[in-house]
VOGU-3710 file (C-alpha; in Angstrom, 3 decimals, decimal comma):
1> xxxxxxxxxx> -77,408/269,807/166,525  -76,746/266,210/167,278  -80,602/265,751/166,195  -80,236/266,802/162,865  -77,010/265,419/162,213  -79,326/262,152/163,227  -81,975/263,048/161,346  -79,716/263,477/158,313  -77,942/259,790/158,753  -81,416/258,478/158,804
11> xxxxxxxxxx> -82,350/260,224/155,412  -79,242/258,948/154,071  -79,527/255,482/154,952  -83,894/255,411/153,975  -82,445/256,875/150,270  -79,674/254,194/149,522  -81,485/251,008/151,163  -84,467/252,729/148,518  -82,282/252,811/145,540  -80,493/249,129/146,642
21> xxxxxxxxxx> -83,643/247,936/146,516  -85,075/249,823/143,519  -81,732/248,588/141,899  -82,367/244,728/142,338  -85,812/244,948/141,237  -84,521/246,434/138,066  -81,821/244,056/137,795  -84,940/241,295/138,110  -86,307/243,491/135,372  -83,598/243,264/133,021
31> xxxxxxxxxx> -83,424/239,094/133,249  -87,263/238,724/132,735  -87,763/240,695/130,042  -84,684/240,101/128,810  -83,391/243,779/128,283  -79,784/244,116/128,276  -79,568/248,699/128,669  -81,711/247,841/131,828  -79,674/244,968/133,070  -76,488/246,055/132,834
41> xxxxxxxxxx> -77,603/249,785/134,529  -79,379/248,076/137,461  -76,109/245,760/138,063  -74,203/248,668/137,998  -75,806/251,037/140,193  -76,574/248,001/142,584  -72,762/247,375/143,091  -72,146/251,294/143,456  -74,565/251,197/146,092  -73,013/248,004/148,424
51> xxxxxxxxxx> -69,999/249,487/148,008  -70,976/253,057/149,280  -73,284/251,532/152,035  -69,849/249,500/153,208  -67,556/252,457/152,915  -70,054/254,993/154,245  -72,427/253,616/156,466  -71,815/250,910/158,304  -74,435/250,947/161,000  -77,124/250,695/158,043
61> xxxxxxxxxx> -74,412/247,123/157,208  -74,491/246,222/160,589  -78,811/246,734/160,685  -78,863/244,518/157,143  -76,498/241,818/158,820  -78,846/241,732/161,953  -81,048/240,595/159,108  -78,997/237,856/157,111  -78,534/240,638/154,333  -74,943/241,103/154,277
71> xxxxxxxxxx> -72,707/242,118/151,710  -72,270/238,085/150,854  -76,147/237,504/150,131  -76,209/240,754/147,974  -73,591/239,470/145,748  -74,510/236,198/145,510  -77,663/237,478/144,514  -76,598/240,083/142,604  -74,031/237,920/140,501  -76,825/235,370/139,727
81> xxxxxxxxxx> -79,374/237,794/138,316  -76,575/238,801/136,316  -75,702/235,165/134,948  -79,513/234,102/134,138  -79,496/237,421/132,261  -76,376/236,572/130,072  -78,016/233,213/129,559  -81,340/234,781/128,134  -79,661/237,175/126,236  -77,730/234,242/124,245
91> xxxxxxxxxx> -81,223/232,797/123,069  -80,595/229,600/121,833  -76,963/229,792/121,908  -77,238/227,593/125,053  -74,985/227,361/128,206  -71,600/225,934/126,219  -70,838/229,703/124,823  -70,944/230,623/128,966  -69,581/227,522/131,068  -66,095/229,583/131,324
101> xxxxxxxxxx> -67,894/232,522/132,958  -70,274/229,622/135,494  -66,699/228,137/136,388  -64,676/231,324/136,709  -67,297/232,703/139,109  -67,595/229,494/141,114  -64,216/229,482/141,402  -64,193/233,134/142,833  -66,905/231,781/145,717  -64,916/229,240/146,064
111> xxxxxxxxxx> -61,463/230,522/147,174  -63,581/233,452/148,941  -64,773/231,268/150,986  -61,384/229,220/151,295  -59,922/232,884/152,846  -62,494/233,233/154,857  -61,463/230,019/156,089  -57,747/231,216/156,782  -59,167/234,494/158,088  -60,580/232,562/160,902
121> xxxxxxxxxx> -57,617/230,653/161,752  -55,200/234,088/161,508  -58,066/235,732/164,081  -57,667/232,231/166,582  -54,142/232,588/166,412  -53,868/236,460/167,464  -56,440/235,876/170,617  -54,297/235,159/173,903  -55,811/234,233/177,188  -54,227/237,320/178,329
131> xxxxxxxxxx> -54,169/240,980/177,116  -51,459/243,626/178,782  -50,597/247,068/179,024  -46,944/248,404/180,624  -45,490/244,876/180,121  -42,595/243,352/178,299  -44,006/240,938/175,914  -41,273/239,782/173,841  -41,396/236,606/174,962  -45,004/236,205/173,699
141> xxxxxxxxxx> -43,689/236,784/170,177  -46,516/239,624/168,865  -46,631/240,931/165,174  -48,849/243,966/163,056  -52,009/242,569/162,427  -52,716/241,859/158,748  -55,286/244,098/156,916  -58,590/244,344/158,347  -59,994/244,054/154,731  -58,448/240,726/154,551
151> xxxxxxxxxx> -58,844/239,235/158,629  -62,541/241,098/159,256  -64,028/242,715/156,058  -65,293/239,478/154,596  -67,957/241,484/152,844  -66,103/244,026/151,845  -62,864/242,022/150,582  -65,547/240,434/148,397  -67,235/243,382/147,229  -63,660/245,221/146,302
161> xxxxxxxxxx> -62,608/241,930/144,834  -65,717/241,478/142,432  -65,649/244,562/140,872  -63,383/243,473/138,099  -65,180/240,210/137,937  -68,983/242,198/137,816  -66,929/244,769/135,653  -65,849/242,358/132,926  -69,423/240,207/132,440  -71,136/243,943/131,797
171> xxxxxxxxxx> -68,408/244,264/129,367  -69,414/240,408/128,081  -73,113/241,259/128,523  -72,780/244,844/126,339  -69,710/243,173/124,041  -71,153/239,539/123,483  -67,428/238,924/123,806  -66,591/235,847/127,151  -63,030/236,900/126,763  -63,850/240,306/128,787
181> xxxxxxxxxx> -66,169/238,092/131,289  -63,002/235,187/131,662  -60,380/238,373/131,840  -62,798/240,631/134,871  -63,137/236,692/136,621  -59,314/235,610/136,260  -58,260/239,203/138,258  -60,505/238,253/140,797  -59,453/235,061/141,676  -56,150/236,401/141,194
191> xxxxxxxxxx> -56,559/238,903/143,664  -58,229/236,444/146,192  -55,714/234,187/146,106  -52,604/236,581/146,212  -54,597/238,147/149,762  -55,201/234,437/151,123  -51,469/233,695/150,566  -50,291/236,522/152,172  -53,422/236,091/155,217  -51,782/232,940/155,300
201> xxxxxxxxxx> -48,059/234,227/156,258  -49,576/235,109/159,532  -50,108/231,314/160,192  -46,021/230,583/160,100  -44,159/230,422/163,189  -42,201/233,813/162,986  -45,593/235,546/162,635  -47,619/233,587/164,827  -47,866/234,117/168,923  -47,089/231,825/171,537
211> xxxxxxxxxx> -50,417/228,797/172,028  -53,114/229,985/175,118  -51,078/227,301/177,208  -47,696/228,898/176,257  -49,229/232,440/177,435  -50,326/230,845/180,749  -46,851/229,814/181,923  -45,461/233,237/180,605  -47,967/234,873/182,816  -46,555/232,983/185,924
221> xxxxxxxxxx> -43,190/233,969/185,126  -43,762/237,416/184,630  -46,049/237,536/187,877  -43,432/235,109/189,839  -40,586/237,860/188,451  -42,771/241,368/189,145  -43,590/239,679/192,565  -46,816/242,343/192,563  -47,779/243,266/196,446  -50,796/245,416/195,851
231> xxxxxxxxxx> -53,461/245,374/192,980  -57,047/247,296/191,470  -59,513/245,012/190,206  -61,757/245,951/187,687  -64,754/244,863/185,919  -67,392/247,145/184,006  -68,948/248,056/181,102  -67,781/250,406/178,261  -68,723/253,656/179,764  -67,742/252,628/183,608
241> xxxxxxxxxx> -63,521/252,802/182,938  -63,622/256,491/184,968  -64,575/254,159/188,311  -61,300/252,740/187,927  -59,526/255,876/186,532  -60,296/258,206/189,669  -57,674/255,601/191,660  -54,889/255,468/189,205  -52,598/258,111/190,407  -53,610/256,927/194,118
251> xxxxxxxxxx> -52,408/253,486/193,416  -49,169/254,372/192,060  -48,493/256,190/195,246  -48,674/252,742/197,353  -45,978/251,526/199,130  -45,502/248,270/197,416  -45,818/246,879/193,751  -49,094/248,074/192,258  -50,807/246,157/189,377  -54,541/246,720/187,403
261> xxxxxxxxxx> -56,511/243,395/187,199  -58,965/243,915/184,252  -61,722/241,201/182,987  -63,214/242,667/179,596  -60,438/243,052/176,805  -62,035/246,408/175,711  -61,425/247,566/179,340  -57,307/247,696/178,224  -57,597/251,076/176,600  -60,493/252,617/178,600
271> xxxxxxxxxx> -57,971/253,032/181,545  -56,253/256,370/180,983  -52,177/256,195/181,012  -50,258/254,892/183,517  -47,257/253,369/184,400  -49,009/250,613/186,479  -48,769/247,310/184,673  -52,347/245,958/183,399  -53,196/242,527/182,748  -56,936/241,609/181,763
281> xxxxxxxxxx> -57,603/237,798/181,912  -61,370/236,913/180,558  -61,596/233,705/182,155  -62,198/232,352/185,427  -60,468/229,466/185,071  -57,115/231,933/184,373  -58,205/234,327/186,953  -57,355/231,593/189,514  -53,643/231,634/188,907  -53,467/234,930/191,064
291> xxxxxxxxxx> -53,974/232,469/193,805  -50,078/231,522/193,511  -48,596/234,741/193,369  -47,177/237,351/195,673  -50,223/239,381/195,238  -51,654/240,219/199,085  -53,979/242,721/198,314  -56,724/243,949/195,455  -58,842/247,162/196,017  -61,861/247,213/194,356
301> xxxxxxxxxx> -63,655/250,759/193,105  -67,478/249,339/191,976  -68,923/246,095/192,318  -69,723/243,849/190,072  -70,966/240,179/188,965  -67,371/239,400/187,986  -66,454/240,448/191,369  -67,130/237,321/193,225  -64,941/235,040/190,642  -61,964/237,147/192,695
311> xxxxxxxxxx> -63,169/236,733/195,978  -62,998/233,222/196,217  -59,361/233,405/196,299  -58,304/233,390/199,819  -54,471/234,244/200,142  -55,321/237,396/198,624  -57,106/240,044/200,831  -60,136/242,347/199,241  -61,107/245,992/200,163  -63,622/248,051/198,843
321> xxxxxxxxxx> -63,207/251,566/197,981  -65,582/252,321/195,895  -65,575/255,066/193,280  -67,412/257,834/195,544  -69,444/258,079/198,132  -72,847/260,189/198,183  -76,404/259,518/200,682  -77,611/257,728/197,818  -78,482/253,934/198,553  -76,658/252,749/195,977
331> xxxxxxxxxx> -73,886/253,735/198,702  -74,449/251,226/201,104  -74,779/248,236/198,735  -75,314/245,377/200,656  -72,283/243,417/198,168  -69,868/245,340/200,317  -69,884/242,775/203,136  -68,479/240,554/200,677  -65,093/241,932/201,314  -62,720/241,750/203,823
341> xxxxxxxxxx> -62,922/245,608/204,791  -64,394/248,669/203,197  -63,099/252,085/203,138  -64,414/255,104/203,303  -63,845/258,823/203,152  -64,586/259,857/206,790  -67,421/259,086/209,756  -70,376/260,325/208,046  -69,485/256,965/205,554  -69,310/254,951/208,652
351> xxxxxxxxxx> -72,361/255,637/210,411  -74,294/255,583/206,804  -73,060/251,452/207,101  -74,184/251,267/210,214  -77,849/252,789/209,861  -78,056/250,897/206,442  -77,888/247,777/208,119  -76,882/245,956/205,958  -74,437/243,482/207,695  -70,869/245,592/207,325
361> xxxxxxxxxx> -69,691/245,360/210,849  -68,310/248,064/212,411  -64,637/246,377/212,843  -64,891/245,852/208,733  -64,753/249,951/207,808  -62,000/251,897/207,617  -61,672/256,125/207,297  -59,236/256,908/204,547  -59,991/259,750/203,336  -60,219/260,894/200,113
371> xxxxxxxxxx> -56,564/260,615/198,553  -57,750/262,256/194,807  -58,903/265,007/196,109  -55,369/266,682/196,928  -55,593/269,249/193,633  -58,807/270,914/194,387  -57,767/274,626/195,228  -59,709/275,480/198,955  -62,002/279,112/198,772  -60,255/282,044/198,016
381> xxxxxxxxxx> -63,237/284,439/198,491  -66,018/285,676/196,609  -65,538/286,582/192,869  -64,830/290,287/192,593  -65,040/292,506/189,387  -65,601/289,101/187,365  -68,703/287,047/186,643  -69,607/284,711/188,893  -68,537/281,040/187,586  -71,565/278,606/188,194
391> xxxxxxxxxx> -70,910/274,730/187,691  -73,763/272,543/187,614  -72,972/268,841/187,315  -75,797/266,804/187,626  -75,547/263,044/188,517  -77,064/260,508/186,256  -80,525/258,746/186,758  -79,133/255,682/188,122  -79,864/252,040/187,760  -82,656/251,845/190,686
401> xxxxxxxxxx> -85,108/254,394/189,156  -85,327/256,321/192,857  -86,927/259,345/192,162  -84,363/262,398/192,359  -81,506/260,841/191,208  -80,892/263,465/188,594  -82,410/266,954/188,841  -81,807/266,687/184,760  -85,208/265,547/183,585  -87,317/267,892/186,537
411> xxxxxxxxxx> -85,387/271,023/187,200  -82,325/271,190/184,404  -83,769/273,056/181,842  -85,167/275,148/185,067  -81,983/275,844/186,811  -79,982/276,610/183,516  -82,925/278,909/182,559  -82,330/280,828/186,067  -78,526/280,949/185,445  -78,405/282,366/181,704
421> xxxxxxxxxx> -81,128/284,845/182,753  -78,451/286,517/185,157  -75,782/288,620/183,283  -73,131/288,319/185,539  -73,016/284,550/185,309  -70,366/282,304/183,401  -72,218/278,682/183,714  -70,354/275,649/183,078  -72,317/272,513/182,162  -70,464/269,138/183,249
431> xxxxxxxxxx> -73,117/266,288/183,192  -72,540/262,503/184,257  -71,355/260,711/181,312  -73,942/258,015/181,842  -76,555/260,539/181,223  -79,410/259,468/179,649  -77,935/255,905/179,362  -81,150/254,678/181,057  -83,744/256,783/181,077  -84,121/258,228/178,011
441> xxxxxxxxxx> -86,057/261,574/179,115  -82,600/262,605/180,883  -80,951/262,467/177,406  -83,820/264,547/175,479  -83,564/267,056/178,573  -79,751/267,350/178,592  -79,789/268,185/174,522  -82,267/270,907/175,412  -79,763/271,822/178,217  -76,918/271,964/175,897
451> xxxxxxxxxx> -79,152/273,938/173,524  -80,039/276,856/175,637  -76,252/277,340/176,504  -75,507/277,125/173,236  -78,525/279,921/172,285  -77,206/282,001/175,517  -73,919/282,567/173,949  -74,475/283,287/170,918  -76,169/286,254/171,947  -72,952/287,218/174,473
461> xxxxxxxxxx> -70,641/288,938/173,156  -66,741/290,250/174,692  -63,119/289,857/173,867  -61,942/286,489/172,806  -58,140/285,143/173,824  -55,215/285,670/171,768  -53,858/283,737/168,315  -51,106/282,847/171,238  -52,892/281,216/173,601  -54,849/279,524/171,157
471> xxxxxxxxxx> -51,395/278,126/169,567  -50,072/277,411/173,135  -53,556/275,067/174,047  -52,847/273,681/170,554  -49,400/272,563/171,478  -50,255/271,500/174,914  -52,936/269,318/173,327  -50,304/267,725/171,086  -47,994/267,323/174,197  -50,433/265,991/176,198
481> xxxxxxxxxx> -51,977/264,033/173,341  -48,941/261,926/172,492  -47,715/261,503/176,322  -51,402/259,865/177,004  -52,228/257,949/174,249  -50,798/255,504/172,142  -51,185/256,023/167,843  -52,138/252,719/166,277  -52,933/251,618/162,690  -56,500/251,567/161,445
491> xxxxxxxxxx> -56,353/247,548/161,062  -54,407/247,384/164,627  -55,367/244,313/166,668  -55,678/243,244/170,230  -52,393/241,752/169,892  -50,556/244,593/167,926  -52,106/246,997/170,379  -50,100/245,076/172,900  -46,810/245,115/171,494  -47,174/248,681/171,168
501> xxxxxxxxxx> -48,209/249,692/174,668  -44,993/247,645/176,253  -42,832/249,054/179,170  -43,373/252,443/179,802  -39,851/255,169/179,557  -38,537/255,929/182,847  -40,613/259,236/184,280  -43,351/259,179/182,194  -45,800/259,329/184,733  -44,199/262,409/186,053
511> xxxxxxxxxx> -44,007/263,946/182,797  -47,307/263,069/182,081  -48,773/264,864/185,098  -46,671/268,002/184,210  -48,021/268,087/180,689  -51,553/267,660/182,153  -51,090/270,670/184,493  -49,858/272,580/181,436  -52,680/271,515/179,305  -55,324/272,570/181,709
521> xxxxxxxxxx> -53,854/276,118/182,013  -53,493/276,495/178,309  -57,145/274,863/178,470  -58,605/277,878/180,855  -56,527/280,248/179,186  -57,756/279,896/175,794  -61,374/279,949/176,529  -62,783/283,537/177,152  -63,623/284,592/180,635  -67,153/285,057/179,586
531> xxxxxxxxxx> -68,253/282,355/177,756  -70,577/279,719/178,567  -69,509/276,155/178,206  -70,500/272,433/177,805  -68,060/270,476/179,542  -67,898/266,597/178,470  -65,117/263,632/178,325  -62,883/263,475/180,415  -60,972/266,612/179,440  -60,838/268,513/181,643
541> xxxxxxxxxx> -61,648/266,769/184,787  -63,792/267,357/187,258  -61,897/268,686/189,749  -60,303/271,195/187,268  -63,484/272,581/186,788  -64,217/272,617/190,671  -61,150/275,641/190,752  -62,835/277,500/187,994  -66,016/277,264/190,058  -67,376/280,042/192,635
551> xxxxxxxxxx> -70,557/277,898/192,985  -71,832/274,291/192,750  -75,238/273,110/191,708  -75,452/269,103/191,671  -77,610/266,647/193,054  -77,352/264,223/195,784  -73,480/262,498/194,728  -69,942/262,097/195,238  -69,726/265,559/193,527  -71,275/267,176/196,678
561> xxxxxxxxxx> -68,822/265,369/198,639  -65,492/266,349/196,852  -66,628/269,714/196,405  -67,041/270,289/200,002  -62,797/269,712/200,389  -63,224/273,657/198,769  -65,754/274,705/201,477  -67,096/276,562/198,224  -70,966/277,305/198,339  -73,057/275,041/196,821
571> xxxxxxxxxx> -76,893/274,066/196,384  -78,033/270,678/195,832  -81,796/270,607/193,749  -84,572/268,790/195,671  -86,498/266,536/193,053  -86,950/263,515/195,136  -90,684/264,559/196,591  -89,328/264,800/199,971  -89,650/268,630/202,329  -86,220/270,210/202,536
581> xxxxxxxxxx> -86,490/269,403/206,318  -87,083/265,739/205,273  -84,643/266,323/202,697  -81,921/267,482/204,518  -82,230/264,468/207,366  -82,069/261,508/204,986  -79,138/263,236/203,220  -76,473/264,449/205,331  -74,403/265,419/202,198  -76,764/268,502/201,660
591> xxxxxxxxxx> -77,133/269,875/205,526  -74,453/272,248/204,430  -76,337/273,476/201,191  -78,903/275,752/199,728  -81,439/273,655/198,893  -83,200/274,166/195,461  -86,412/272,747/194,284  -87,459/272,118/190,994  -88,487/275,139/189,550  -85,217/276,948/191,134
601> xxxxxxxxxx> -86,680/279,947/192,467  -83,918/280,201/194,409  -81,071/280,529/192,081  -81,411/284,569/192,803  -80,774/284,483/196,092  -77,981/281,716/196,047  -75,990/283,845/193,594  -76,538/286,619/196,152  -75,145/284,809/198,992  -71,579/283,864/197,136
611> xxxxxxxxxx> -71,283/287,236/196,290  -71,663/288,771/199,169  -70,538/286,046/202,163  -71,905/288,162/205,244  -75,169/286,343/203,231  -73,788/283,357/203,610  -75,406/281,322/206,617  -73,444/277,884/205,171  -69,835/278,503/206,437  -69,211/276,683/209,208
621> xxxxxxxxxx> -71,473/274,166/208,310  -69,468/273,595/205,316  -66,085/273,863/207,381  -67,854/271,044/209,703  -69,392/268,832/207,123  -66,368/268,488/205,491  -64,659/266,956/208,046  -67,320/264,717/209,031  -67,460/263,214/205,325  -63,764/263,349/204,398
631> xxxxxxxxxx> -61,794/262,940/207,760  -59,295/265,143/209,237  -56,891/266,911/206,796  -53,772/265,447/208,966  -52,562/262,843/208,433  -53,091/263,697/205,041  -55,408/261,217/202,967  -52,661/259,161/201,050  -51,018/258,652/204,485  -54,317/257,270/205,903
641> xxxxxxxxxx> -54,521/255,301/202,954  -51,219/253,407/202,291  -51,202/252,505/206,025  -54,768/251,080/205,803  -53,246/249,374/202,470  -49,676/247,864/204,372  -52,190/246,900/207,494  -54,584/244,729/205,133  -51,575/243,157/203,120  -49,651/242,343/206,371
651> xxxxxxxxxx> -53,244/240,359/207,420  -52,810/238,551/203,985  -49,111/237,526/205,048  -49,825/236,477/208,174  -53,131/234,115/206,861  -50,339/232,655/204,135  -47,640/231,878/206,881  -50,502/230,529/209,367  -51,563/227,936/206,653  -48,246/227,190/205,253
661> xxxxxxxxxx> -47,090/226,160/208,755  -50,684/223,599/208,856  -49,784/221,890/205,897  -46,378/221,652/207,269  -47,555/220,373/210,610  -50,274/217,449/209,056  -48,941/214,359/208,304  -49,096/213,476/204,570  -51,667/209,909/204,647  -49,755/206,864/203,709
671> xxxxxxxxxx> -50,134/205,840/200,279  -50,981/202,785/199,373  -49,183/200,485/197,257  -49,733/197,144/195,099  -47,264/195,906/197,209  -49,166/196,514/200,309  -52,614/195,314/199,622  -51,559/192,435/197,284  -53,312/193,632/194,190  -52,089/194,052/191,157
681> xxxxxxxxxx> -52,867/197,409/189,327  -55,676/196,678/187,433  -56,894/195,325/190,874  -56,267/198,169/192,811  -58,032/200,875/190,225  -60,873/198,694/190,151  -60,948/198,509/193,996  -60,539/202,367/194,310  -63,800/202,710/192,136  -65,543/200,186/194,280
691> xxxxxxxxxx> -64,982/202,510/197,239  -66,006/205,708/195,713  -69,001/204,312/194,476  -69,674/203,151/197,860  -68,932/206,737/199,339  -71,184/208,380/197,184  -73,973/206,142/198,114  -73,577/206,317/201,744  -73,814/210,136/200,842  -77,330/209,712/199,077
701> xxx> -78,225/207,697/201,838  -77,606/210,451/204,482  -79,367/213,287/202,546
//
């Protein structure tokens, strides 16, 4: 389906771009022949055209743009074709009959230009150093954003705006009348300047925000006030925000005075709602002003090249915890010896640093558990008189290109195959939303994926849930919908984003988490018992699946390693090239599995197993493994984890009070004075040159 939706766009956007161009070639027509039916037809269509391509396809825009075609150059051109023909039409009238219409349209350009000018200005003004979330911002004196036709659209504030003008020199060109021409022109300009005046109100004081320097100092006031303890720090790309989202209800849970630490501005609404406060600060040079707050310690759940612009602040204390843990490689990056500790889930973590070698020391890790894992529901026995509920969540193909990342592109569309084929399966398909994000052979084989599930049921058949619980998963949704989320405006800014997403009411969290629970039992409820599904965004999550589950089929991830807190079955699939006695020594995670290869001749007997558990020759492994990659179940996880937290901070504390009392103890160097040397000031700065010149050459001289 998405493929001929595609395929459709494409035809769509080939057809217009055809006619746009057939449309201008006509227009050129019209002038060089002169023929005026011809002319004014062409100009028309033309202007139809740009004005459907703007309102209805803007990637086609955006391709044209790439191009220096915009909506600006097509007018332009479009308006000039149209002058020269007036001016042959006249004959030997000459220009004088048409100078009005020249000067009315320059004009037009003119103040066009003139608000793009102010548009510019307006956008300057509405960009702060600093972009929040959960935050009173009063002080920073936000506003609604003005239109987006009139701040972003340039090309589409002048298209709107020269219809009248295009309208009245047809009406010239048809009429031989310039009153029509100087009446279309005069509503444009009047129109262009009524929107720059009123773009322009944004640039007076009760409108405008506080200057970047203004921002700054209300950012140490508000951190000097909040006095934050403990922090997240984040840095990713658009599709990355769930690395950060897996520790949100975790951090709230801290002892302490949690805060989010974001770097990309889009980042602000990827994170999913919280109470936590957010701040995002682009720069570096802004970053730094961390280093003077009460901030002692910043966990960190992926790495990345903004990472080390953090690190280099010392009074603040830096633990990894990255955003799951699997055998992969990409588990033991060797970046995490650039912080001050790293935690992990439980030993099998720890001795996967230490075989990695890759310079964590021993001392440096720390067995926390895994803290989000607290709602998965443990085994409750096989599935009787009910189909047996298979999830298979495949991992993505990864950055590295190891083989056997993803069982997707080998052994999906094998492993699905094996599951529809047996009637008393209910499959539900959650893959990696980075799917196919780098190999594109993982994105072709998950739409065949998603096209075989969607075949299989069609062809099943059974009784579907109530109008009631349909209305109840409605409501829920709506519940859950406006508890999560925050409704802006279509022409909503950074800035009036912010003033909308300000201090959170007292308990939402809690109420938040209570209309989630509701939501995914309405959810379950409303879908029937037999149905296949495609599982994507992040509705409902992962682990909410996981208790719908009988049976796991993944690959070599974090998802092996949460599901194990079920000591469920599962089967990991075995495309890496390696023997399953190979394969099950260089990852631990699977020692505990059924291990599939790529053509998943084993489904049969897997599905065998859950339902009948005397088959089952995994159980204590399972019970075993689990503790060796997640830790013991007591103390629970979030206990391990806010003590490791309070431990690290107290470290930070104890570095700040063991410098503060050096500086106290070093004696301040005497300053010299005019007085004392007997030079005058312009004397003394030149003398201080003198010797830093001298210091630097001494230096050359060494090296």
């Amino acid at each position: 389906m998405p493929a001929v939706r595609l395929a459709r766009r494409r035809v769509a956007q080939l057809s217009a771009m055809t006619l746009l161009t057939a449309a201008f070639a006509a227009q050129f027509v019209g002038v060089l022949l002169p023929s005026l039916p011809t002319l004014v037809a062409a100009t028309a269509v033309c202007l139809g055209l740009d004005l459907y391509l703007q309102e209805r396809q803007p990637g086609m825009v955006a391709a044209l743009g790439r191009m220096r075609v915009d909506a600006t150059v097509t007018q332009l051109l479009r308006d000039m074709l149209l002058m020269l023909g007036l001016l042959r039409l006249d004959g030997d009238r000459g220009l004088d009959d048409r100078l009005p219409l020249v000067a009315g349209l320059l004009v037009f350009y003119l103040l066009h230009f003139l608000c793009q000018g102010v548009a510019v200005s307006v956008r300057r003004t509405r960009r702060l150093p600093v972009v929040t979330r959960n935050i009173d911002t009063t002080a920073l004196r936000l506003s609604a954003a003005p239109p987006q036709l009139l701040i972003r659209q340039a090309g589409r504030r002048l298209l709107r705006f020269s219809v009248p003008a295009t309208a009245g020199l047809l009406a010239t060109a048809v009429t031989d009348d310039v009153v029509w021409g100087v009446a279309g022109l005069g509503a444009a300009v009047l129109l262009t300047v009524l929107g720059m005046v009123y773009l322009g109100s944004w640039l007076l004081r009760r409108r405008r925000p506080v200057t970047e320097d203004q921002a700054l100092e209300w950012l140490d006031a508000w951190l000097a006030a909040y006095q934050p303890t403990v922090g997240m720090y984040f840095s990713g790309g658009t599709s990355s925000a769930y690395q950060a989202n897996m520790w949100l209800r975790t951090l709230s849970e801290l002892d302490g005075k949690p805060i989010i630490v974001l770097r990309e501005r889009f980042m602000v609404q990827k994170i999913d709602s919280t109470d936590i406060p957010i701040v995002c600060i682009p720069k570096v040079a802004h970053l730094m002003r961390l280093e003077h707050s009460s901030l002692r310690l910043l966990l960190h759940p992926a790495n990345s090249g903004k990472t080390s612009q953090i690190l280099r602040i010392p009074s603040i204390k830096h633990a990894f915890i990255n955003h799951g843990e699997s055998d992969k490689l990409s588990s033991c990056n060797p970046y995490a010896k650039a912080y001050d500790e790293v935690w992990v889930a439980g030993p099998a973590a720890r001795e996967r640093y230490r075989m990695a070698d890759i310079g964590v020391e021993d001392k440096d890790v720390v067995e926390v558990g895994r803290p989000q894992l607290a709602p998965i529901t443990p085994y409750a026995g096989p599935p009787r008189d009910r189909l047996t509920t298979v999830l298979y969540a495949p991992t993505w193909e990864g950055w590295d290109g190891q083989p056997g990342n993803t069982s997707v592109i080998e052994a999906g569309e094998n492993v699905v195959r094996a599951l529809l084929a047996d009637p008393e399966v209910r499959l539900l398909y959650k893959p990696h939303p980075m799917t196919g994000s780098v190999d594109p052979r993982a994105k072709s084989a998950d739409d065949r994926i998603r096209a075989m599930i969607f075949e299989a049921g069609r062809r099943r058949t059974g009784a579907r849930p109530s109008a009631e619980a349909l209305a109840e998963l409605a409501r829920r949704a709506k519940d859950l919908d406006r508890l999560a989320s925050t409704t802006f405006r279509k022409s909503a800014d950074e800035l009036e984003r912010n003033l909308r997403q300000g201090v959170p009411a007292p308990g939402r969290a809690a109420t938040l988490a209570a209309a989630t629970l509701a939501w995914e039992r309405a959810y379950w409820a409303a879908l029937p018992d037999w149905e296949h599904q495609v599982i994507t965004g992040s509705r409902p999550a992962l682990f909410t699946c996981f208790n719908q589950a009988d049976l796991l089929i993944s690959d070599v991830s974090s998802v092996v390693s949460d599901w194990l807190t079920s000591e469920k079955p599962y089967a990991v699939v075995n495309t890496s090239g390696l023997t399953e006695a190979a394969f099950r020594t260089d990852f631990p995670t699977v020692s505990a599995a059924t291990i599939l290869t790529a053509d998943a001749r084993g489904v049969p007997g897997l599905l065998e197993a859950v339902r009948h558990p005397e088959k089952d020759v995994f159980v204590a492994a399972r019970a075993e493994l689990k503790e060796q990659l997640l830790g013991p179940s007591d103390p629970p996880s979030i206990v391990r984890f806010n003590a490791a937290a309070l431990a690290l901070a107290g470290e930070a504390e104890a570095r700040r009070s063991r410098w503060a009392a050096r500086q106290s103890a070093v004696p301040m160097p005497a300053q010299r004075t005019t007085a004392a040397t007997g030079l005058d000031a312009e004397e003394e700065a030149e003398a201080a040159e003198t010797e830093a010149a001298l210091a630097v050459t001494a230096e050359l001289a060494e090296r």
